[in-house]
Each structure stands twice: as structure tokens, then as C-alpha cells.
N, CA, C and O of each residue as an XYZ file, in Angstrom:
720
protein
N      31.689     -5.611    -41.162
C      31.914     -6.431    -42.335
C      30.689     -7.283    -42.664
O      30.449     -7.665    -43.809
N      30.038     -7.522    -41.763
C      28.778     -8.627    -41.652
C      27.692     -7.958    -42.909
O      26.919     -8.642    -43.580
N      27.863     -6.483    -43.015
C      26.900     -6.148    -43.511
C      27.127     -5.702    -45.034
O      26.123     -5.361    -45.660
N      28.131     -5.682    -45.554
C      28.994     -5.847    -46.221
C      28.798     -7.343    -47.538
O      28.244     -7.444    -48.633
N      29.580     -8.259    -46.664
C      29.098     -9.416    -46.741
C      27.733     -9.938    -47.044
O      27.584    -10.931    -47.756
N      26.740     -9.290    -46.518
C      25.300     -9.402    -46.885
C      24.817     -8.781    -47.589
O      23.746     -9.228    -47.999
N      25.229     -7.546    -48.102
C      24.790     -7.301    -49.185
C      25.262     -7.982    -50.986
O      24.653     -8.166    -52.040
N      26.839     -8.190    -50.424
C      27.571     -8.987    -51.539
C      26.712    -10.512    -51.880
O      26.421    -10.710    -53.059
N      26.324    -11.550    -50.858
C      25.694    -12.237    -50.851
C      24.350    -12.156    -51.831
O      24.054    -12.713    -52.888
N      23.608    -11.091    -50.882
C      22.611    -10.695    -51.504
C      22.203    -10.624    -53.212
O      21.148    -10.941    -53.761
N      23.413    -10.108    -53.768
C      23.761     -9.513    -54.963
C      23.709     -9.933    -55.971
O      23.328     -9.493    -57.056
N      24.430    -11.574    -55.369
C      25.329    -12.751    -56.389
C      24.237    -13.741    -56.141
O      23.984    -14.554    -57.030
N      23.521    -13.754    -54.949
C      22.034    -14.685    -55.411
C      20.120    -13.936    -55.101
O      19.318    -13.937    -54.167
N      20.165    -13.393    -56.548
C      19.060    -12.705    -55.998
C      17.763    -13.569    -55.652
O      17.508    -14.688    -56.097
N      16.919    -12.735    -54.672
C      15.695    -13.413    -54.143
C      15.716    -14.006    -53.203
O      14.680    -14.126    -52.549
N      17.342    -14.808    -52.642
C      17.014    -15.964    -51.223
C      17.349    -14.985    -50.208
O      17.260    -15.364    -49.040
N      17.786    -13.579    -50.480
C      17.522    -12.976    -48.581
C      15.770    -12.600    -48.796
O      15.126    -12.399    -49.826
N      15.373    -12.612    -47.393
C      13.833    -12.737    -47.246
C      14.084    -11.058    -46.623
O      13.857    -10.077    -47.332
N      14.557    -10.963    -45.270
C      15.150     -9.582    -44.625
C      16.628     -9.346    -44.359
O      17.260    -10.168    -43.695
N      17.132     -8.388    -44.790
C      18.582     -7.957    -44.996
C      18.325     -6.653    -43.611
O      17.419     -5.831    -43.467
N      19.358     -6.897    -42.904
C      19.561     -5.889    -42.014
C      20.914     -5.080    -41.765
O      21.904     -5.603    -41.254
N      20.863     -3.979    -42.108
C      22.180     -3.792    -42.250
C      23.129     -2.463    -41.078
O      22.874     -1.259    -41.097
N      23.738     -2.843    -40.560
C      24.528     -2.068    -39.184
C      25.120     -0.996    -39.260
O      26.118     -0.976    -38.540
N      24.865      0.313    -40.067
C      25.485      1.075    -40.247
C      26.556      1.294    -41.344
O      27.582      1.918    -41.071
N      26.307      0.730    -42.733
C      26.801      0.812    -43.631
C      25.816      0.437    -44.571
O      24.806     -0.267    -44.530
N      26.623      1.367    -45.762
C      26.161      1.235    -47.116
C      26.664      1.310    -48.004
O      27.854      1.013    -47.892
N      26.273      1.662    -49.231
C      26.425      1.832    -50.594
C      28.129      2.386    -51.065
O      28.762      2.076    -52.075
N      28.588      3.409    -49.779
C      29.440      4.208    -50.045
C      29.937      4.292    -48.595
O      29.079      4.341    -47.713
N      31.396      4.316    -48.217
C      32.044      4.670    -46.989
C      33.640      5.621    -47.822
O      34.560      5.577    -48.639
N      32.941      6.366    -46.796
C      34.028      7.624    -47.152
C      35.348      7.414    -46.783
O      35.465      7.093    -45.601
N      36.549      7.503    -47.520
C      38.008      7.362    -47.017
C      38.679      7.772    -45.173
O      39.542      7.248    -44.469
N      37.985      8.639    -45.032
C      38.417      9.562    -43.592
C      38.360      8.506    -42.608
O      39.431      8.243    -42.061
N      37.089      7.680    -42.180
C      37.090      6.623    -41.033
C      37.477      5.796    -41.443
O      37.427      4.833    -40.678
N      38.004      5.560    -42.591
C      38.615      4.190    -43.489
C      39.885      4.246    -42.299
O      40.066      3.343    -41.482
N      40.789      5.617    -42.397
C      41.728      6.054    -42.269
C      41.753      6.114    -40.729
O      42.823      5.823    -40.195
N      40.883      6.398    -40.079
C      40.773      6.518    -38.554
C      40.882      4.731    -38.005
O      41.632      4.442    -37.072
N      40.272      3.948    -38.523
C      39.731      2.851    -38.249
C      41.383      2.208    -38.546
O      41.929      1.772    -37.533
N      42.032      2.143    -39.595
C      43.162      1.320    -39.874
C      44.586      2.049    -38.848
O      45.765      1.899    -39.169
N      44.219      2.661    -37.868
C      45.297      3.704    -36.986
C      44.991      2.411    -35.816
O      45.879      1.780    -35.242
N      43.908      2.266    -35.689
C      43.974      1.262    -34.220
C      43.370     -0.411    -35.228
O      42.819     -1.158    -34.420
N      43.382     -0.845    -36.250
C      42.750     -2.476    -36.132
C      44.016     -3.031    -36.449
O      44.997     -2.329    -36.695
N      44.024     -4.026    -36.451
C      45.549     -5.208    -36.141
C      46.354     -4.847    -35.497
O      47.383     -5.265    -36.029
N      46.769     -3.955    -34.078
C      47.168     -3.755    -33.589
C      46.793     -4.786    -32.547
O      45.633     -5.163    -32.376
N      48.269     -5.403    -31.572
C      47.979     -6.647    -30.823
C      48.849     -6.510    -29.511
O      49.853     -7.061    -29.059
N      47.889     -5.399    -29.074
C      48.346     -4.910    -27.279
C      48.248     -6.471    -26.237
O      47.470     -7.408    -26.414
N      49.282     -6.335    -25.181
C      48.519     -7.114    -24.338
C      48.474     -6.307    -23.467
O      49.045     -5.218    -23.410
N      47.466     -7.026    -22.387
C      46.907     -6.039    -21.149
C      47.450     -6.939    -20.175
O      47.877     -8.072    -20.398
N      47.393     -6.265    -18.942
C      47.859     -6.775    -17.451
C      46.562     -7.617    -16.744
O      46.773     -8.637    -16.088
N      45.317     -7.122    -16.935
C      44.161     -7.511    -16.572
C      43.064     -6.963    -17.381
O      43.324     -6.257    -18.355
N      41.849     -7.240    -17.045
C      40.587     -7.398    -17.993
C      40.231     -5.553    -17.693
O      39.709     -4.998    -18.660
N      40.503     -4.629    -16.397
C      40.226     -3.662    -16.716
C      41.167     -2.691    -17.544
O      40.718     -1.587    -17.853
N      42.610     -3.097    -17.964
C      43.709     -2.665    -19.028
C      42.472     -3.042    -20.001
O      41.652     -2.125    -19.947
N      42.091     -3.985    -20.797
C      41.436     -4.145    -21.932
C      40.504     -3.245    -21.958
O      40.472     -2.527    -22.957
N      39.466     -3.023    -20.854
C      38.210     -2.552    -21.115
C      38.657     -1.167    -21.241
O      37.957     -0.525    -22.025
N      39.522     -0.577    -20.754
C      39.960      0.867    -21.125
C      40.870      0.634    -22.558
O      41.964      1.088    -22.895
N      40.657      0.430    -22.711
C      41.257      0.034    -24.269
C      39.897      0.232    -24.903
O      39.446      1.230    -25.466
N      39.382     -0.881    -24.694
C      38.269     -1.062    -25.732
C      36.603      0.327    -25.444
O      35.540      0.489    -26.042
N      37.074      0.810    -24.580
C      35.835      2.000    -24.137
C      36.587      3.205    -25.469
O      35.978      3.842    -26.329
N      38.188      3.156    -25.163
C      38.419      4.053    -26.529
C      38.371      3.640    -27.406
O      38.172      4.525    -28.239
N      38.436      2.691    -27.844
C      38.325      2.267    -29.439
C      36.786      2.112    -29.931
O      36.319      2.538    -30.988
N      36.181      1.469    -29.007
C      34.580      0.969    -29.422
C      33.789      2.704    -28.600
O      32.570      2.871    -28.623
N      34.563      3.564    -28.088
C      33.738      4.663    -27.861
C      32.440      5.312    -28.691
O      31.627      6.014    -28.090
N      32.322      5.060    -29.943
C      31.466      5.769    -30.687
C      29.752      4.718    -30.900
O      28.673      5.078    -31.371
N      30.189      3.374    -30.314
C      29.369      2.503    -30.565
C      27.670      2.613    -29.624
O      26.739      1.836    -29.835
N      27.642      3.830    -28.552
C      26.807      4.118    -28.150
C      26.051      2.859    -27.219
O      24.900      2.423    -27.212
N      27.666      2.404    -26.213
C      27.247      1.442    -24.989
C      27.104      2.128    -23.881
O      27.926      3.043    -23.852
N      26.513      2.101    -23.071
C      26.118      3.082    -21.338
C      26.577      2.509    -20.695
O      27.645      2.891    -20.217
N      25.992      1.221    -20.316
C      26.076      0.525    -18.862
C      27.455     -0.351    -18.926
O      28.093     -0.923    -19.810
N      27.538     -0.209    -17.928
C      28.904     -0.777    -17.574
C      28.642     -2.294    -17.525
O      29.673     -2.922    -17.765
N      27.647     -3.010    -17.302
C      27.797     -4.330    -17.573
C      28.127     -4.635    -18.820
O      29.074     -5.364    -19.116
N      27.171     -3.955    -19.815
C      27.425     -3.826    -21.360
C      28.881     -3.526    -21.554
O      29.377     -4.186    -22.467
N      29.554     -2.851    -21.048
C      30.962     -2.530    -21.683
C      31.737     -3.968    -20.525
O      32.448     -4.783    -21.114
N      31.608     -4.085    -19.549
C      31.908     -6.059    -19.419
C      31.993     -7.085    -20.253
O      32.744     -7.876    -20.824
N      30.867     -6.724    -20.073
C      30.445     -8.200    -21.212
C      31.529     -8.074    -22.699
O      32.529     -8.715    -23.023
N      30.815     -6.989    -23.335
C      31.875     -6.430    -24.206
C      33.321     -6.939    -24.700
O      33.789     -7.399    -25.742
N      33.863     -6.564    -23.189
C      35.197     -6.865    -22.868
C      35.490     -8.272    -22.755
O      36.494     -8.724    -23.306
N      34.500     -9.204    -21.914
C      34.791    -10.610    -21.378
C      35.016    -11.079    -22.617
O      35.926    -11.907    -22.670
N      34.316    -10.738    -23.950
C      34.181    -11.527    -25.143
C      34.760    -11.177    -26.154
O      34.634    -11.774    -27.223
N      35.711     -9.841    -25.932
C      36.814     -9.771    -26.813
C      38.277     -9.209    -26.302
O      38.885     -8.210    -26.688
N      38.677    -10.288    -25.199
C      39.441    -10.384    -24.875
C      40.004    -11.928    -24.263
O      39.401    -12.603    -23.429
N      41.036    -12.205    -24.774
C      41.534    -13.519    -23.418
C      43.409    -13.737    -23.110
O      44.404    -13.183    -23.578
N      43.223    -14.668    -22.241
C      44.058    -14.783    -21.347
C      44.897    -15.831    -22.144
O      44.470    -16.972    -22.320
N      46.584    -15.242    -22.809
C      47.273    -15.689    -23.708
C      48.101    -16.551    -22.723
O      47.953    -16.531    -21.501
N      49.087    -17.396    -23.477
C      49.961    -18.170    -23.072
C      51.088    -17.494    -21.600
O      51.421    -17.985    -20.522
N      51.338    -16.362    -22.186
C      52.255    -15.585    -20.945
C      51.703    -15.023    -19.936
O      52.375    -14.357    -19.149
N      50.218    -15.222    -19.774
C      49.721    -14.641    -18.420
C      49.140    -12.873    -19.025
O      48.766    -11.927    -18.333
N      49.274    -12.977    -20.588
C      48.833    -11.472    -21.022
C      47.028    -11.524    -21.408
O      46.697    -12.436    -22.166
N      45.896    -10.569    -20.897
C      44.729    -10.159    -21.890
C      45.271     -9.945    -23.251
O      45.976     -8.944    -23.370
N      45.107    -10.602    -24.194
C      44.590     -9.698    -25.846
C      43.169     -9.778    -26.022
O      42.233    -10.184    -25.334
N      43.319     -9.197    -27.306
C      42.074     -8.815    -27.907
C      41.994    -10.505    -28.785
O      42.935    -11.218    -29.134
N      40.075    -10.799    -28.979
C      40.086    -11.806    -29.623
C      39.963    -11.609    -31.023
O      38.817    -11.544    -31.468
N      40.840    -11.510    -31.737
C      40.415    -11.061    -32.912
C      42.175    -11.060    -33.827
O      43.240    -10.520    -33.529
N      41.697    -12.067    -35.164
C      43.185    -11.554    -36.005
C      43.507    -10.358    -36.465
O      42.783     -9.723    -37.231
N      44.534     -9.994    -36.067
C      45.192     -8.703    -36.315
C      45.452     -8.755    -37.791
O      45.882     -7.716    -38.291
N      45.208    -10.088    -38.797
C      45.969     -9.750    -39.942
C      44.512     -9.503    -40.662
O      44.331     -9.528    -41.880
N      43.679     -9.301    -39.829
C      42.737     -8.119    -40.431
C      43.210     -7.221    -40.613
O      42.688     -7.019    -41.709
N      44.103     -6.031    -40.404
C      44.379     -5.132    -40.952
C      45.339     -5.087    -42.685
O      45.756     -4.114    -43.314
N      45.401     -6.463    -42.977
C      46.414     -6.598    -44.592
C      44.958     -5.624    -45.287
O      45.232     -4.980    -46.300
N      44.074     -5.564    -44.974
C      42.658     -4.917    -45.812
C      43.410     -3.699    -46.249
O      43.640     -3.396    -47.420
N      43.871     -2.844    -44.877
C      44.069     -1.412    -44.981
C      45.686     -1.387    -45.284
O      46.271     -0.394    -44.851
N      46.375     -2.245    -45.894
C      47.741     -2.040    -46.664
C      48.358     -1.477    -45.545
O      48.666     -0.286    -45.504
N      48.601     -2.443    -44.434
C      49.610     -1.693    -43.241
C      49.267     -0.136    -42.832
O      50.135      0.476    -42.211
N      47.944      0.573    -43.180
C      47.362      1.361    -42.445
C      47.997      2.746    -43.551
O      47.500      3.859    -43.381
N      48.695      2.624    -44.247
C      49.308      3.478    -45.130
C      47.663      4.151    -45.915
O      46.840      3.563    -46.617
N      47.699      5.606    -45.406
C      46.547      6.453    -45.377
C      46.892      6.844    -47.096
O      45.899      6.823    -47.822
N      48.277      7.203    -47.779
C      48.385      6.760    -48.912
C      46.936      5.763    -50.130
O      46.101      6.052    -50.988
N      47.459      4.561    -49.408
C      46.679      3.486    -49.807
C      45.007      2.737    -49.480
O      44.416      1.667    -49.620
N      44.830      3.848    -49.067
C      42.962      3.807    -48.217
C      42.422      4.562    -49.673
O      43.019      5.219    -50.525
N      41.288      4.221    -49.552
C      40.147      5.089    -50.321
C      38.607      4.838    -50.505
O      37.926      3.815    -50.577
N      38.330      6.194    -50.551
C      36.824      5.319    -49.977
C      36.512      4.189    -51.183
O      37.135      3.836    -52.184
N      35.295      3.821    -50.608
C      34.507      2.664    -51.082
C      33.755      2.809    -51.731
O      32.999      3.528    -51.077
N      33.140      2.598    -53.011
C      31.738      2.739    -53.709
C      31.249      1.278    -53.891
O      31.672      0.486    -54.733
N      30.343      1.065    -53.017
C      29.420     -0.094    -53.556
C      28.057     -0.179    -53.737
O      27.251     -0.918    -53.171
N      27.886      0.650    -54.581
C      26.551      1.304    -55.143
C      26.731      0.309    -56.327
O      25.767     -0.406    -56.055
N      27.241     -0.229    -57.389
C      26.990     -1.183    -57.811
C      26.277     -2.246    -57.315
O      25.139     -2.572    -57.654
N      27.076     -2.848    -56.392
C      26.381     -3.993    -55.799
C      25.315     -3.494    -54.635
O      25.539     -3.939    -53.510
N      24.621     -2.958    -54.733
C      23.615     -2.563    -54.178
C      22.510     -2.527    -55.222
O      21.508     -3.232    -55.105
N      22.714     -1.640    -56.317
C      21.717     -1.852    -57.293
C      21.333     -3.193    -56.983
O      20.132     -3.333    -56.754
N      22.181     -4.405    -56.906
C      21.574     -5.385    -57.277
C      21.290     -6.533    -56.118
O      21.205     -7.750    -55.951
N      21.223     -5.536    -55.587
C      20.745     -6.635    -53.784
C      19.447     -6.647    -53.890
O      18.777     -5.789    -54.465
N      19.014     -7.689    -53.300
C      17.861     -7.745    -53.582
C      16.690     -8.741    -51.914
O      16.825     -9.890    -51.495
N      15.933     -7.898    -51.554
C      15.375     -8.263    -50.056
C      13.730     -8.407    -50.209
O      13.085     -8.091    -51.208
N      13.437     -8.720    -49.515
C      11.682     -7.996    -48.861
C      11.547     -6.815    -48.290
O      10.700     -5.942    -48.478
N      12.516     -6.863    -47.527
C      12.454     -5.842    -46.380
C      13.841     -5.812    -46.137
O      14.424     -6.880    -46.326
N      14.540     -4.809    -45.750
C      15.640     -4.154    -45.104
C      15.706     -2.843    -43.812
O      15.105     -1.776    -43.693
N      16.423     -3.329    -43.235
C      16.268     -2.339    -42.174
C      17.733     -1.890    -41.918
O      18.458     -2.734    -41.392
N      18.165     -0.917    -42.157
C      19.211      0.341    -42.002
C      19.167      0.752    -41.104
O      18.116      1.273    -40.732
N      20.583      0.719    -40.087
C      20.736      0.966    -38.967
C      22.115      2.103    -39.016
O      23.206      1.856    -39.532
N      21.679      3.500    -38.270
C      22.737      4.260    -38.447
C      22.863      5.182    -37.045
O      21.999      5.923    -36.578
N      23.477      5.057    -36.806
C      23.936      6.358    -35.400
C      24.243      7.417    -36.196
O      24.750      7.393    -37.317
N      23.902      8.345    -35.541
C      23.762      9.780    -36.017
C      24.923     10.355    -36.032
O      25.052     11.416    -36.642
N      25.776      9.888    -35.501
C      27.462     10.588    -35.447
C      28.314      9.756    -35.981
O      29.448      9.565    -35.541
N      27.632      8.993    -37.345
C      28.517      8.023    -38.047
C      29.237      8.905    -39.178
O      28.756      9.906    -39.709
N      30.544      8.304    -39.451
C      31.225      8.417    -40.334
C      31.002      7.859    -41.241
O      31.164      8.485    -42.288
N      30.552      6.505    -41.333
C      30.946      5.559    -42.024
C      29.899      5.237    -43.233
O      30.044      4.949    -44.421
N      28.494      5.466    -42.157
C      27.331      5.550    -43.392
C      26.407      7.124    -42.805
O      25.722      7.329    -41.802
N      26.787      7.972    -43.929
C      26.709      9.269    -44.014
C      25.594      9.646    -44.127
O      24.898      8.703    -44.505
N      24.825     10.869    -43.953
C      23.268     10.735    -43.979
C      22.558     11.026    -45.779
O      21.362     10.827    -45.992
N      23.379     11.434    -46.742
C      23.560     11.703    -47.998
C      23.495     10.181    -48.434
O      22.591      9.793    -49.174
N      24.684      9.148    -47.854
C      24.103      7.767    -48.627
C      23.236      6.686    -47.816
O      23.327      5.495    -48.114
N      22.537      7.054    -46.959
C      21.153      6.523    -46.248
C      19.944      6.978    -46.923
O      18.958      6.292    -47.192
N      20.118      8.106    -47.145
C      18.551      8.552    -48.046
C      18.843      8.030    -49.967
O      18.077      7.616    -50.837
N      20.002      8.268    -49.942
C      19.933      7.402    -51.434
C      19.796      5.830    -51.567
O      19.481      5.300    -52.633
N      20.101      5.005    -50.201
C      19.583      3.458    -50.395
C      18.303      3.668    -49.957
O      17.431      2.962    -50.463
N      17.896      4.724    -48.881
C      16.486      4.423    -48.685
C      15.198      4.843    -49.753
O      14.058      4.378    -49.766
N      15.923      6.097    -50.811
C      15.163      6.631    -51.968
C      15.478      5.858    -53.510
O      15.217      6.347    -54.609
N      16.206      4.321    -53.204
C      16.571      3.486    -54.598
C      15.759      2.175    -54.223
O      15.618      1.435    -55.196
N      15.271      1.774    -53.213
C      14.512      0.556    -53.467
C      13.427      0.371    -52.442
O      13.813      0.444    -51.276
N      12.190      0.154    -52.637
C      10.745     -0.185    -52.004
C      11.697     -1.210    -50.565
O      12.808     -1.741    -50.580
N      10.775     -1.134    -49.617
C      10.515     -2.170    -48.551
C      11.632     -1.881    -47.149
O      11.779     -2.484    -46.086
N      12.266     -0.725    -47.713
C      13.512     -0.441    -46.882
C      13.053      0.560    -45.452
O      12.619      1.662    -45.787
N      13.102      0.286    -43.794
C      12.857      1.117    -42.712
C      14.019      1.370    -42.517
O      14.819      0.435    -42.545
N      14.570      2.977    -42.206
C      15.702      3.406    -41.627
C      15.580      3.646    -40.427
O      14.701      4.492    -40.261
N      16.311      3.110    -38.941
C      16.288      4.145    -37.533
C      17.611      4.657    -37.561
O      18.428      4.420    -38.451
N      17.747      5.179    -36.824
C      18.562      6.204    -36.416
C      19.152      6.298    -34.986
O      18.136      6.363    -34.294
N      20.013      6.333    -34.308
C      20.482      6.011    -32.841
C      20.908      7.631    -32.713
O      21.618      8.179    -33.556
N      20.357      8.329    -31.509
C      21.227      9.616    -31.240
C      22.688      9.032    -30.147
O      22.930      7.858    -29.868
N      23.291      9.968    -29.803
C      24.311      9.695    -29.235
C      25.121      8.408    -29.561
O      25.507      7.594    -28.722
N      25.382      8.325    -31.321
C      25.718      6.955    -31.594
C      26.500      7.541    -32.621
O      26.222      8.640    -33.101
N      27.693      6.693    -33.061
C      28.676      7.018    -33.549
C      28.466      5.520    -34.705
O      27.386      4.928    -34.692
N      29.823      4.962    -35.813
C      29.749      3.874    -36.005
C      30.680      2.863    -34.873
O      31.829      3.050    -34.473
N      29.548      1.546    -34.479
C      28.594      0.816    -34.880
C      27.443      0.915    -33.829
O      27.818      0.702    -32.676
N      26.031      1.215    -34.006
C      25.394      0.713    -32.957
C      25.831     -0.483    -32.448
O      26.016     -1.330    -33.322
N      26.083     -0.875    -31.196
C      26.531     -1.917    -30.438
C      25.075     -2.953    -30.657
O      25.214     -4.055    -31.189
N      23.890     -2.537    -30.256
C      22.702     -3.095    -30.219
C      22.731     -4.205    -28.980
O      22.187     -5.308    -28.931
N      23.471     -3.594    -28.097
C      23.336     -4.161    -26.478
C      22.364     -2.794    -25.614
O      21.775     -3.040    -24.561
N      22.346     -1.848    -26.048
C      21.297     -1.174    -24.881
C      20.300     -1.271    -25.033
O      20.075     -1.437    -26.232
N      18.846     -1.263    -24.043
C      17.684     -1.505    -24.777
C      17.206     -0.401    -25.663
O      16.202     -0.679    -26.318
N      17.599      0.528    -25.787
C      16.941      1.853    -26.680
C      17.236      1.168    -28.032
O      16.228      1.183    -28.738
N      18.654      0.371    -28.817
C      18.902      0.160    -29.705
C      18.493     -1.431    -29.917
O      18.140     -1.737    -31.056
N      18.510     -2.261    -29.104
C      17.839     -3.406    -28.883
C      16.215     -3.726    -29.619
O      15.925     -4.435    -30.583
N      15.481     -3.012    -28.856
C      14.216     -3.120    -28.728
C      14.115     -2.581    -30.271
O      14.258     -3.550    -31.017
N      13.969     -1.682    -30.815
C      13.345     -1.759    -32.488
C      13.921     -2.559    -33.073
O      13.116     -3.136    -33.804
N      15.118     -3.037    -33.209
C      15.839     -4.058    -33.961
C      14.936     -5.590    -33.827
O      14.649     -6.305    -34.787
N      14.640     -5.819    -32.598
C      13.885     -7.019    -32.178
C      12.145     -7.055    -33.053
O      11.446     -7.918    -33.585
N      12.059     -5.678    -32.804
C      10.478     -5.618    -32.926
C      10.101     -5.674    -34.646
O       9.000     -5.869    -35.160
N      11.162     -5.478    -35.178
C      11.641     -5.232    -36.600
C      11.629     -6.867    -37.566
O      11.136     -7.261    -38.623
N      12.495     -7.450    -36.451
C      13.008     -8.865    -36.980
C      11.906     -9.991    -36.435
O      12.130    -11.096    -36.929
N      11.143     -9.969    -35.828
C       9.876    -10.592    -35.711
C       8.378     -9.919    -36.180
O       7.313    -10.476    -35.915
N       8.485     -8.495    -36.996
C       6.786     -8.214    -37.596
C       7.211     -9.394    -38.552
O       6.419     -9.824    -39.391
């Protein structure tokens, strides 16, 4: 959503983003992971302990292209806690899902925000996409990267949506990016 949000930002005041970075989305998200994505969000499991969560969250966040098991810890320590009855949840409002109309695949459809893109406006942008994304397709990466000057695309192999940007392979250009 962050990136989302930043481009909407972007849009409605042109000139004050300096660098826009954006996590694997764009212009256009296709209905299908709309539809995959609203099957598991506002859903409000509790767990018995922190490794119930992390097997939870290794399937749900599976595509995000985390390795190390500290990384999928940490992960876990910070989106999960310890409720009133002695249960793990997830940290996060479930009535995030009112977005996807109670998940009714009916009522999903993709997204076009190629409008508000025309009118975003950066120095520099940097597009971030895993190669086994759904979400930002390789058809609408080359059309934000072939509609406006100043824009670097990488690319994550073995990455699904979202790069996590906890391993150093995905770390390190992001860093080296946000300080030239």
C-alpha cells in the first residue's frame, strides 16, 4: 500500500517527492492476486506459540523472497503478539480486508492507475519487482519505465510479490540507490 500511497501523494502535489521508490507495484495490478491476496488478509487466526505464527506467515509471506531463518524471526517477532487470552495474532487490522468487499472474487477487479501515474511526478524513481510477481507484471514495468525520464528498474530472481528487502542481495542495491 506504501507504494500506492506514494504515488497518489506524489500526484496531488507535484514536485515535493525528490526520490519515489516503489515495492513492486504500479500503474496497473491485475484482478487474479487481487483475488489470491483477499483469500488470506483479515483473517484473525490465533496461534499457540510464535512457531504456529511463523508457519503461518512462511505461507502467506512465501513469495516475498526471505532465506534465512533469522529473517523469517524477526519477521514473525514483529508481526505477531501475545493477546489477552494467552493467544499469538497477527499485528495487523483485519478490517483491512472491507478493501476486498469480504473477499467476494465477484467484487475484485483489477486496478488501473495509469492515470495517476501520468501525473506523479519525482527526480528519480526506483522500481522494485521480483520476477515471479503477480502484482506488477513485466508488460506494466516497461510501460512506467518507457513513460517517464529518471526511472532505474531491479529485478529480484526467486522473488514473488513483495521483495521483503531483509536479505542482503535485495538490501544492498536498494541502499546503494537511496544514498547516490
Amino acid at each position: 500500500m506504501g507504494g500506492i500511497i506514494g504515488m497518489m501523494f506524489s500526484a496531488a502535489n507535484p514536485g515535493v517527492i525528490e526520490k519515489l521508490c516503489l515495492n513492486d507495484i504500479g500503474a496497473f495490478i491485475p484482478k487474479e492476486p487481487l483475488v489470491r491476496i483477499a483469500k488470506y488478509v483479515g483473517i484473525n487466526p490465533a496461534f499457540t506459540n510464535l512457531e504456529e505464527a511463523e508457519a503461518h506467515l512462511r505461507v502467506i509471506f512465501s513469495r516475498f523472497g526471505i532465506v534465512s531463518h533469522d529473517n523469517w524471526r524477526h519477521i514473525t517477532n514483529h508481526s505477531a503478539f501475545l493477546d489477552h487470552d494467552g493467544h499469538f495474532r497477527l499485528s495487523y487490522d483485519p478490517k483491512i480486508a472491507g478493501i476486498f468487499k469480504e473477499g467476494s472474487e465477484e467484487n475484485i477487479a483489477s486496478v488501473d492507475l495509469s492515470e495517476i501515474w501520468q501525473k506523479v511526478t519525482f527526480n528519480k524513481c526506483l522500481i522494485l519487482r521480483g520476477i515471479e510477481s503477480d502484482i506488477l507484471l513485466p508488460d506494466t514495468l516497461a510501460y512506467m519505465v518507457n513513460s517517464k525520464p529518471g526511472i532505474t528498474a531491479i529485478e529480484f530472481s526467486a522473488t514473488g510479490h513483495a521483495p521483503a528487502l531483509m536479505e542482503e542481495n535485495q538490501l544492498r542495491p536498494v541502499v546503494k540507490w537511496f544514498i547516490e
